[in-house]
C-alpha positions in Angstrom: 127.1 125.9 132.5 126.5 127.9 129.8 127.3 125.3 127.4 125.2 123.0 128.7 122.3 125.1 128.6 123.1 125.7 124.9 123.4 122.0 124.0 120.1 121.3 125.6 118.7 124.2 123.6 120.2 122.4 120.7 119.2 119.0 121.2 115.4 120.5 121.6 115.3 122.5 118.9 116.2 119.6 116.8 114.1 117.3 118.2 111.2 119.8 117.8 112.1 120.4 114.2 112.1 116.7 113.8 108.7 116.1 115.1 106.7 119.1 114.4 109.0 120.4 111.3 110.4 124.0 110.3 106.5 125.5 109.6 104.4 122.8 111.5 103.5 120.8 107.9 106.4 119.0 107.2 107.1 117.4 110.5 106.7 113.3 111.3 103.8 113.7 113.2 102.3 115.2 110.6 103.7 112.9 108.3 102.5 110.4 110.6 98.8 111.6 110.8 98.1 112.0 107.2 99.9 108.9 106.0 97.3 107.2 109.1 94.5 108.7 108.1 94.9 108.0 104.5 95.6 104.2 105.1 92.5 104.5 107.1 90.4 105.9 104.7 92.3 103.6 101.6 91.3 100.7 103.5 87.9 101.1 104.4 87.2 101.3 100.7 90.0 98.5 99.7 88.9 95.9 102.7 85.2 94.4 100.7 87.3 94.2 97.6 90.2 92.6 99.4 87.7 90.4 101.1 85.7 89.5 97.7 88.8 88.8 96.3 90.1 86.4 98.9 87.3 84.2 99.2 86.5 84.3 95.7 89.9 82.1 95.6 88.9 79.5 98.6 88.4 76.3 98.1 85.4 74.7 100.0 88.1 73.3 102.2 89.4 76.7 103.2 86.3 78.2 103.7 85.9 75.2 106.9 88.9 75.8 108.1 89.2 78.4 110.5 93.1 78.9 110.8 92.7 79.9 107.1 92.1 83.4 107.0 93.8 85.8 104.3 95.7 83.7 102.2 94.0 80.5 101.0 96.2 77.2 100.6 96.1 76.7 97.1 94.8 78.9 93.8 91.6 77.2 93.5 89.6 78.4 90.6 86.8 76.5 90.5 84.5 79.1 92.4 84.6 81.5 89.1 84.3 78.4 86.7 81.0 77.9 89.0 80.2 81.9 88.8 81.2 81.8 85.3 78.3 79.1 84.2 75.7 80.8 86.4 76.2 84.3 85.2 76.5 83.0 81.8 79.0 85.5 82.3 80.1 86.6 78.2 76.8 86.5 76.6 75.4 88.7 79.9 78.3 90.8 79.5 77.8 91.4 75.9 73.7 92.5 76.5 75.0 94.7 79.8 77.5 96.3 77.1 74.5 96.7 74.8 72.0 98.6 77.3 75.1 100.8 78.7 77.0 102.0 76.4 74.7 103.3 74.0 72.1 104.9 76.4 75.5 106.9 77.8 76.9 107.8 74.4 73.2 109.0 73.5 73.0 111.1 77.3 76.3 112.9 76.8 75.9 114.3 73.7 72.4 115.8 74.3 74.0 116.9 77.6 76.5 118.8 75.7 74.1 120.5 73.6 71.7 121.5 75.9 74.3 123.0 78.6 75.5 124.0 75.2 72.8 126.5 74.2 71.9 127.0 78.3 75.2 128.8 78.6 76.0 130.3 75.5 72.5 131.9 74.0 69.9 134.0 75.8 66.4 133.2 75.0 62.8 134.0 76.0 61.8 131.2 78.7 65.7 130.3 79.4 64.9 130.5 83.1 61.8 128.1 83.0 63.3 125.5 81.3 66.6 125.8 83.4 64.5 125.5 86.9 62.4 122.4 84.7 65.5 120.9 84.3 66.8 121.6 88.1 62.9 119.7 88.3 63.5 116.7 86.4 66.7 116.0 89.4 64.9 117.0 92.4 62.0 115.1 91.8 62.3 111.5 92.6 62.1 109.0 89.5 59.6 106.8 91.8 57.1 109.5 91.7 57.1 109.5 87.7 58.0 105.7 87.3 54.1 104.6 86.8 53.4 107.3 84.0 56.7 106.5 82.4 55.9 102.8 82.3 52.6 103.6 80.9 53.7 105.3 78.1 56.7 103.6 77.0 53.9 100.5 76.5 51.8 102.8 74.3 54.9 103.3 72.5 55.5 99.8 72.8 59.1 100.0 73.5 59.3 97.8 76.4 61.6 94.9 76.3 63.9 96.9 74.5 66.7 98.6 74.6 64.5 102.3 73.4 63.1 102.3 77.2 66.7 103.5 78.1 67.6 105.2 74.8 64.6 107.6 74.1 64.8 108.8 77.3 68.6 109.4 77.0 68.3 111.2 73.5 65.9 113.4 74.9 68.0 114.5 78.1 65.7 112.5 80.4 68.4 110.0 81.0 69.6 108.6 84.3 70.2 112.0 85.9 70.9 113.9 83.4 70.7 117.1 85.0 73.7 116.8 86.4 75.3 116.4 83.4 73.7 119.1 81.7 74.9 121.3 84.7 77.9 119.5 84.4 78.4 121.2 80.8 76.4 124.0 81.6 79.3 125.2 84.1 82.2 124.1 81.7 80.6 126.5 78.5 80.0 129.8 80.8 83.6 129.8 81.7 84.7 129.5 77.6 86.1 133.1 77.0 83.1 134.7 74.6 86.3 136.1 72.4 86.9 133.2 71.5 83.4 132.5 70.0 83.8 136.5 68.7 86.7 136.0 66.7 85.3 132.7 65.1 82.2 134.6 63.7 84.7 137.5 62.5 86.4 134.5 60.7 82.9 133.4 59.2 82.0 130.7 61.4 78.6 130.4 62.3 77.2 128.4 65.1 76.8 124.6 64.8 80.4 125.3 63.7 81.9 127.3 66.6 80.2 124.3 68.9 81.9 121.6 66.6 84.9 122.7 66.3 86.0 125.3 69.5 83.6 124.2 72.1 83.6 120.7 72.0 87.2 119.4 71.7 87.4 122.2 75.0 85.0 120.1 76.9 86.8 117.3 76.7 87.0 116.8 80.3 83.5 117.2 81.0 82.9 115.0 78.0 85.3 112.2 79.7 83.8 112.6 83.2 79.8 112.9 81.9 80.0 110.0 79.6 82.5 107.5 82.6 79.4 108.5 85.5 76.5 107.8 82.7 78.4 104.2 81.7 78.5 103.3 85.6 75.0 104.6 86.5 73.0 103.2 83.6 75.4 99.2 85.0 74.4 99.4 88.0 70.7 100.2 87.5 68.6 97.5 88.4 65.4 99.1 89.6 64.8 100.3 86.2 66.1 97.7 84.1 64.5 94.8 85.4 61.1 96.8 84.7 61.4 98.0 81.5 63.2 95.2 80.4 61.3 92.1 82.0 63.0 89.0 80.6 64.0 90.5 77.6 67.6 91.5 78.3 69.6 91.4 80.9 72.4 92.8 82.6 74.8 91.4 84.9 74.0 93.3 87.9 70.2 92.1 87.1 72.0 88.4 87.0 73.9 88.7 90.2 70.5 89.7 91.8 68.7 86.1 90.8 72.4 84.5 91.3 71.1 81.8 94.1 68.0 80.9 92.3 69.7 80.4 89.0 72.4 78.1 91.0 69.7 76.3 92.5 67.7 75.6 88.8 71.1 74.9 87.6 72.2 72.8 90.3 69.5 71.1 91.9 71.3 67.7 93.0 74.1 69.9 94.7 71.4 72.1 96.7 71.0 70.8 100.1 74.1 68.6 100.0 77.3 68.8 102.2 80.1 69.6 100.4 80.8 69.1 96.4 79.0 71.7 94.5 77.1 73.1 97.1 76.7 77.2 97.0 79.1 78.5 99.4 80.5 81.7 100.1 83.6 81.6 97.6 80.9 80.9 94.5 79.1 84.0 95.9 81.9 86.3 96.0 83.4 84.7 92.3 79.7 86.3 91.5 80.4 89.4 92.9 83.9 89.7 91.2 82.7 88.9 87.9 80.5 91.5 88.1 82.3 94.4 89.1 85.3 93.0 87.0 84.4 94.7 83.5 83.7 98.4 85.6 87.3 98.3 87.5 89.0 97.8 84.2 87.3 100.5 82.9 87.9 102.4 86.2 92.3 101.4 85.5 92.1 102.2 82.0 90.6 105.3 82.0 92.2 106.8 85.5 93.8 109.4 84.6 91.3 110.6 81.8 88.7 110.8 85.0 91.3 112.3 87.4 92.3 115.2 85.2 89.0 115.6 83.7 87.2 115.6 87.5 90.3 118.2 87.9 89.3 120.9 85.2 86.1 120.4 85.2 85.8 120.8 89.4 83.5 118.0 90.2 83.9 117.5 93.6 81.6 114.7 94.4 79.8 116.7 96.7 
């Protein structure tokens, strides 16, 4: 009897281990739940760019058919040759390259010197221009959007690419607040021996930034400049004011996407089947325009991960 008491003791201790495991965290239903709720989670953000995808790929045949779901019948490529014409996908590219890169280059290097000389140096009105600068966040860019426009034509810099740039060099970029925070937070926790035993050695202080403080903020400089690239592409509100018909950007492009395919394709408008815009041009569009950010996104992963890992941006 005893026995038998100790083999069921056995039996449930094991099956407990193998359910809950030895401290509670290593158990499959914990396995089970994380690995569940990260799925979940992965495929919330995965399922429009698995959708997008798809369709991108349908031919108009698919698109009628309703047994075809997931996987289209052929590798039809005609909705991005489509996409490709309406976008006037390179040139656009080339002008959204133009408006982004620079204006981001230009906001996180002034970012780096003002958090620069915010963290490092004490100074008489420090506090006033820190709280301006918390100012210049919390204040919403439609409330100053009027004067801005207003000014930038006296300076007669609309149209061009100096309606993103001035702004940028003077740390009034695309909220560049959070950048300069960004660097502001990275600089305060630089040991100040380090900066000691650099003047002991004769350096002064444009020197001690160059050559200590800098290559140290690499991270920051990686994470400040990849959020400035994406924000500055994706803004439209802005762009398509400052910029009028000027230049261009693809974002700015995928907005006027069916009227350009309806100037471009009149015929086709209105007719069932052939060219006619369907879903799959729409979502070739999409693709296209998203296409140059998640290559960026791959290349640079795991700059962005370890750089959003020392410099402790949470995304909160």
């Amino acid at each position: 009897m005893q026995t038998k008491i100790q083999q069921v003791n056995k039996y449930y201790l094991k099956t407990k281990r193998m359910f809950l495991g030895m401290q509670g965290t290593d158990g499959l239903l914990y396995k089970l739940l994380i690995y569940g709720l990260l799925v979940g989670i992965g495929f919330v953000y995965l399922y429009p760019l698995l959708y997008m995808g798809v369709y991108s790929f349908k031919s108009l045949d698919d698109l009628l058919n309703p047994l075809v779901n997931w996987i289209p019948t052929q590798f039809y490529t005609g909705n991005y040759e489509q996409a490709n014409k309406v976008l006037n996908f390179f040139s656009t590219l080339m002008e959204t390259l133009y408006v982004t890169v620079l204006p981001a280059l230009a906001q996180t290097a002034v970012a780096a010197v003002v958090g620069y000389g915010l963290a490092r140096f004490d100074f008489r009105g420090k506090k006033i221009m820190f709280v301006l600068v918390l100012a210049t966040f919390i204040i919403p860019p439609q409330v100053t959007l009027i004067p801005r426009y207003i000014f930038f034509n006296e300076l007669n810099i609309l149209g061009s690419l100096s309606a993103f740039l001035l702004p940028a060099t003077f740390g009034q970029g695309l909220n560049s607040a959070i950048f300069i925070l960004i660097f502001y937070q990275f600089f305060r926790a630089v040991p100040k021996a380090l900066e000691e035993a650099a003047q002991l050695d004769g350096a002064g202080h444009f020197r001690i930034f160059f050559t200590i403080a800098l290559p140290m903020a690499l991270p920051a400089i990686i994470i400040s400049f990849l959020f400035s690239f994406v924000w500055y592409w994706n803004e439209t509100y802005l762009a398509a004011i400052y910029f009028g018909d000027a230049l261009t950007t693809l974002p700015l492009q995928l907005q006027k996407f069916v009227a350009t395919y309806q100037q471009m394709f009149p015929a086709e408008m209105g007719v069932s089947g052939g060219n006619q815009l369907n879903e799959g041009i729409k979502m070739a569009g999409t693709v296209l325009s998203i296409l140059p950010l998640l290559i960026v996104y791959f290349i640079t992963q795991r700059w962005f991960v370890e750089g959003v890992d020392r410099s402790g941006i949470t995304g909160e």
